[in-house]
C-alpha positions in Angstrom: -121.8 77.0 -90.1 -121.0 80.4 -91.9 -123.0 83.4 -91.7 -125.5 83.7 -94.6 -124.8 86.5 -97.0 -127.6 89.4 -97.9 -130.8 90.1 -97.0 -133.1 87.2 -96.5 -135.7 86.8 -99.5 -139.3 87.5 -98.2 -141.6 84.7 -97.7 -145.5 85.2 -99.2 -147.0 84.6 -95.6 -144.5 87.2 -94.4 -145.6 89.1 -96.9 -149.3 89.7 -96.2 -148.8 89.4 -92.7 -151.3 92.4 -90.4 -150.8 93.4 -87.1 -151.1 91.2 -84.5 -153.4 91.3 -81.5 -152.0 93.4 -78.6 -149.5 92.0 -76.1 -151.1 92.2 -72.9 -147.8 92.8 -71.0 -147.1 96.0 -72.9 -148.6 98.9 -70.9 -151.4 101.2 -73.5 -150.3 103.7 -75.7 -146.8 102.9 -75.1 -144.3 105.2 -76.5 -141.0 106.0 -77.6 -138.8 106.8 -73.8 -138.5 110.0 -73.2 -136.4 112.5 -74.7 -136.1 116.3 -73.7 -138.7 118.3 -76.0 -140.3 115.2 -77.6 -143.3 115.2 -75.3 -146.8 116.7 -76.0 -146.1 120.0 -74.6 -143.8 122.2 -76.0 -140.3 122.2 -75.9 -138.7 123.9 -72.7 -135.1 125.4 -72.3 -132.7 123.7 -70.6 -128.9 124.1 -69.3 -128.4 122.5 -73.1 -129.7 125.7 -74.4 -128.1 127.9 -72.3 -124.5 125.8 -73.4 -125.6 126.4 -77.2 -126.1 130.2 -77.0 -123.1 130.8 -75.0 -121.2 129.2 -77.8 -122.1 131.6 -80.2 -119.7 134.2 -81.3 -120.2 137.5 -80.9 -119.6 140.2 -83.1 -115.6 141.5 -83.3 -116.5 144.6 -81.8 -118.3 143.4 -79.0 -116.5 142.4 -75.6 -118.4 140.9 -73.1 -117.3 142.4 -69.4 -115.4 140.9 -66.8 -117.3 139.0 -64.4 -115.1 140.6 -61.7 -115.0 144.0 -62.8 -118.3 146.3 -62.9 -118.4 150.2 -63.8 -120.2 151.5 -60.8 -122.2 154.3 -61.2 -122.8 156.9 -58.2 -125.1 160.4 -59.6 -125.0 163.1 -57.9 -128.4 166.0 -58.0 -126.8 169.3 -57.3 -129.0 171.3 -55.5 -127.3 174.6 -55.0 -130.0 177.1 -54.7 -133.8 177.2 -53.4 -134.8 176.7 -57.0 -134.3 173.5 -56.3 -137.5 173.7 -54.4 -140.0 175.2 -57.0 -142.4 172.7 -58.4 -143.2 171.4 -61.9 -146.2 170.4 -62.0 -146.4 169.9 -58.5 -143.0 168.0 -58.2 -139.7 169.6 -56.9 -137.5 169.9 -59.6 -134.7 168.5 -57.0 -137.0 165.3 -57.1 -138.4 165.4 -60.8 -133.9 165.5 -61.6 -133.4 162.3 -59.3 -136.3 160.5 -60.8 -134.9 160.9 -63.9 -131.7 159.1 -62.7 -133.3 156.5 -61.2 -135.5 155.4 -64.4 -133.1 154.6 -66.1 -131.9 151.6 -64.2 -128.3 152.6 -64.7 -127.5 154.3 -61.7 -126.4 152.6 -58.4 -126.9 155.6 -55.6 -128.0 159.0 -56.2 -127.1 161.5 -53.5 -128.3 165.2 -53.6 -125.7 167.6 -52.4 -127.3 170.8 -51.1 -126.6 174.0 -49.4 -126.0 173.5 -45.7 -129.0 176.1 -45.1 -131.1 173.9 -47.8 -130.6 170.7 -46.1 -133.6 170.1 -44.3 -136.3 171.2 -46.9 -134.5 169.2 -49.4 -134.5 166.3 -47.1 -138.7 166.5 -46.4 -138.7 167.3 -50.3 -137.0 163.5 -51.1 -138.4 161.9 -48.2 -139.9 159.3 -50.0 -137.2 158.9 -53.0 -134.5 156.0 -52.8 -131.7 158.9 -52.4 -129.5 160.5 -49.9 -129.0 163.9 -49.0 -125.9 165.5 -48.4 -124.6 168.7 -46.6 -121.4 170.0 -48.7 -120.1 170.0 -52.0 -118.7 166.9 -53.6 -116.6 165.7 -50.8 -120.0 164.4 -49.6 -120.4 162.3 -52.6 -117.2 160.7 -52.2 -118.1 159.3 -49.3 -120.1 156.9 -50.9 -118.0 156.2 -53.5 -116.6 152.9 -52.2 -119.8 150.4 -52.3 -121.8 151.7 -54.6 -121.8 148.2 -56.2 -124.0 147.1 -54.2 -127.7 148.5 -55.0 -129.1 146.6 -51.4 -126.2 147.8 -49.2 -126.3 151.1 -47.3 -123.0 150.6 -46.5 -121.1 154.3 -46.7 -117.3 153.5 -48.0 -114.7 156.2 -46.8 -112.5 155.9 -50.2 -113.4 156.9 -54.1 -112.9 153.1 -55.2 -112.3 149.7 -54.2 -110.7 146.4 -55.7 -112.8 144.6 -58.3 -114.8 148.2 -58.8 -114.4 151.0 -61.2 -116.4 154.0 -60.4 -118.3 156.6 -63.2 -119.8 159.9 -61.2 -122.7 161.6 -62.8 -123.6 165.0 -61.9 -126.6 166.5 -62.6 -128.0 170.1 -62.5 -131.7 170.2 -60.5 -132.4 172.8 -62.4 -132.5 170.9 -65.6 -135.4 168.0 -64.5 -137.2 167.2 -67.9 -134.0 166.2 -69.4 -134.6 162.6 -70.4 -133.0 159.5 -69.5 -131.5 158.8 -72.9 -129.2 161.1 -72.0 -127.4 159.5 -68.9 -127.2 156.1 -71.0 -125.5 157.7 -73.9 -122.5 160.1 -71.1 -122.5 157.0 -69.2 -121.6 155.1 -72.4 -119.3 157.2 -73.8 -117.4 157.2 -70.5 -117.7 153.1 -70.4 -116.0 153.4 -74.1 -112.8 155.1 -72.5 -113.7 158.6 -72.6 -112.6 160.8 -69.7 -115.4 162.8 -69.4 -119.1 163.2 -71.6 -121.6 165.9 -71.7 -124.2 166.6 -73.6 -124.6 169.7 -76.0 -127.1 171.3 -78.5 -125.9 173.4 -81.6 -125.8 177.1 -80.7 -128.5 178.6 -83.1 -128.5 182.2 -81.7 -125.7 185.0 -82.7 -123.3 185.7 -80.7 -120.9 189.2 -80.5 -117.5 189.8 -78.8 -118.1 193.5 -76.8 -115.1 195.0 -75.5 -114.8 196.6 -72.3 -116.8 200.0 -73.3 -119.6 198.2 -74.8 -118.6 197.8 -78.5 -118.9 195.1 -80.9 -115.7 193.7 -81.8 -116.3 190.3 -83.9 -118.7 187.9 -84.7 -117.1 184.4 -83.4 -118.4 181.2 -86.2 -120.9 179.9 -84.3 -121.0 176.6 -86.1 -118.2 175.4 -83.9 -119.8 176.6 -81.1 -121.9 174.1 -78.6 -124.4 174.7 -75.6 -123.3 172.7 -72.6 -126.2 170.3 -70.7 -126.2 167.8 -68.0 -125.9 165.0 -66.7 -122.7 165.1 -67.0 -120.5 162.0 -66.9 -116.5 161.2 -66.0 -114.1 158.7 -64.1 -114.4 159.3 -60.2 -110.8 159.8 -60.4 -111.2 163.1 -62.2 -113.6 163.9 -59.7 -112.7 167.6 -58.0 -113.0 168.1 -53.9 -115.7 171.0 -54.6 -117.6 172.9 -57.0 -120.1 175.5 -57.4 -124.1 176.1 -57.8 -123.5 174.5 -61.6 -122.0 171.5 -62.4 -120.7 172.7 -65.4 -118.1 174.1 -63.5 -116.3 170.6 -63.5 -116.0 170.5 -67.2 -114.9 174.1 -67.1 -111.7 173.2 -65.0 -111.2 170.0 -66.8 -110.8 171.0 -69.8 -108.5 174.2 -68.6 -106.4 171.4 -66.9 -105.6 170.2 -70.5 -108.5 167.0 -70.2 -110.3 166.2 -72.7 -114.4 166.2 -72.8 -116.0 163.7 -74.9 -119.8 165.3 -76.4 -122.9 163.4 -77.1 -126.4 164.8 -78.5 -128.0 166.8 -76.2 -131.8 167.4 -75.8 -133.9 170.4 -75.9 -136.2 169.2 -73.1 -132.6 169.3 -71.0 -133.1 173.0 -70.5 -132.2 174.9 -67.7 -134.5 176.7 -65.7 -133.5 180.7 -65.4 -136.5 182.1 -65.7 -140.6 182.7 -65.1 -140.8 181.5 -68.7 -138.6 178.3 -68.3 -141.0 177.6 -65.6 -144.0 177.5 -67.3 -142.7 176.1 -70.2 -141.1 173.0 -68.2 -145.3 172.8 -67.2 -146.1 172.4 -70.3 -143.4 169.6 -71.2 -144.2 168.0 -67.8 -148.4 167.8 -68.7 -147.2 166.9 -72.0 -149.0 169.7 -73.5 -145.6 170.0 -75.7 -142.5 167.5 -76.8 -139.4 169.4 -77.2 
């Protein structure tokens, strides 16, 4: 017999029929079976999520980075002088400087290199600070170049870099220890972007004369191309030199007479060096925040 065509006209008691008493073989307050977010509580996230946002395209000039391939980052405090010692606020500035690092979150393993003869005050100075302390200039801080990737390991590498790791070197000046943290994102940044080497700088406001020999003005250089060099300083471990002085300034000094190029970011007033009785105090005063710079 064939099928019957269209819907089947509704009869009256159909029509005006009410609900029916309750089956007894249903369980109470049955419901609809189960389906992920359509319970009473609220929805949670699940590995569907996580599928859904990594499907999402980024934006063109973002690149997400290789699994396999992390930018290290090893800092270095230089301590070269007892003023590393002096207290701000009741703080060694070597310590205030490494602190400053390690807030960040950016940094893998900070080593202060100090003065043979500085050594062991430095070392009762940091005693309770996640850092080494070195004897020597920067040859010391290669030699823990090679597994700075991993924060847990105290493992001491013998080579600048390994396979699967590219290294960035910071080096900061202890004498500079209210410069804020902003700063080592933006050199380590500009560094990341493909730069050899970053440092931050501040607009030379005073003016400046050329004296010759005898004591004479000569000329009056335009100071508005003129910059004041800060740390931290950033640059590839590669570029890294076997030594340097007191100031790690030197580094860019000899870089850029070795025809490199130095990348510069914004500096920061509070990134001041400390030269005097009055940069003392007034490094108190940032510290108690009395003042902002």
């Amino acid at each position: 017999m064939a099928a019957r065509e269209g819907p089947r006209p509704v009869r009256g008691g159909e029509a005006n029929a009410g609900q029916g008493p309750a089956d007894p073989r249903q369980r109470a307050r049955a419901r609809r079976g189960h389906r992920r977010g359509a319970g009473r509580g609220p929805a949670r996230r699940g590995a569907g999520h996580r599928q859904r946002l990594s499907a999402v395209a980024l934006p063109g000039n973002v690149e997400s980075p290789p699994t396999d391939l992390r930018e290290s980052v090893v800092a270095a405090v230089v301590a070269g002088s007892a003023h590393a010692l002096t207290p701000v606020d009741g703080v060694p500035v070597v310590v205030r400087a490494a602190r400053v690092l390690r807030a960040t979150g950016l940094v893998d393993r900070i080593v202060v290199l100090a003065e043979p003869a500085l050594h062991a005050a430095l070392e009762l100075a940091c005693a309770a600070e996640p850092v080494s302390v070195r004897a020597g200039g920067l040859h010391a801080l290669l030699d823990v170049g090679a597994h700075t990737a991993q924060r847990a390991s105290d493992t001491i590498g013998d080579a600048v870099s390994t396979a699967g790791v590219r290294e960035i070197v910071l080096l900061h000046d202890a004498r500079r220890p209210m410069a804020p943290g902003a700063l080592v994102a933006a050199v380590v940044a500009a560094v990341r972007h493909g730069h050899e080497m970053a440092v931050p700088v501040l607009p030379l406001t005073d003016t400046v004369k050329r004296v010759d020999g005898s004591g004479v003005l000569t000329a009056t250089p335009d100071r508005s191309a003129l910059r004041v060099l800060q740390t931290p300083i950033a640059l590839r471990a590669d570029l890294l030199p076997a030594e340097i002085g007191a100031d790690p300034l030197d580094v860019v000094r000899r870089h850029t007479a070795a025809g490199g190029t130095v990348h510069t970011v914004a500096g920061h007033p509070s990134a001041f060096a400390l030269h005097s009785p009055w940069d003392l105090e007034l490094a108190e005063l940032v510290a108690q925040g009395t003042i902002a710079l």
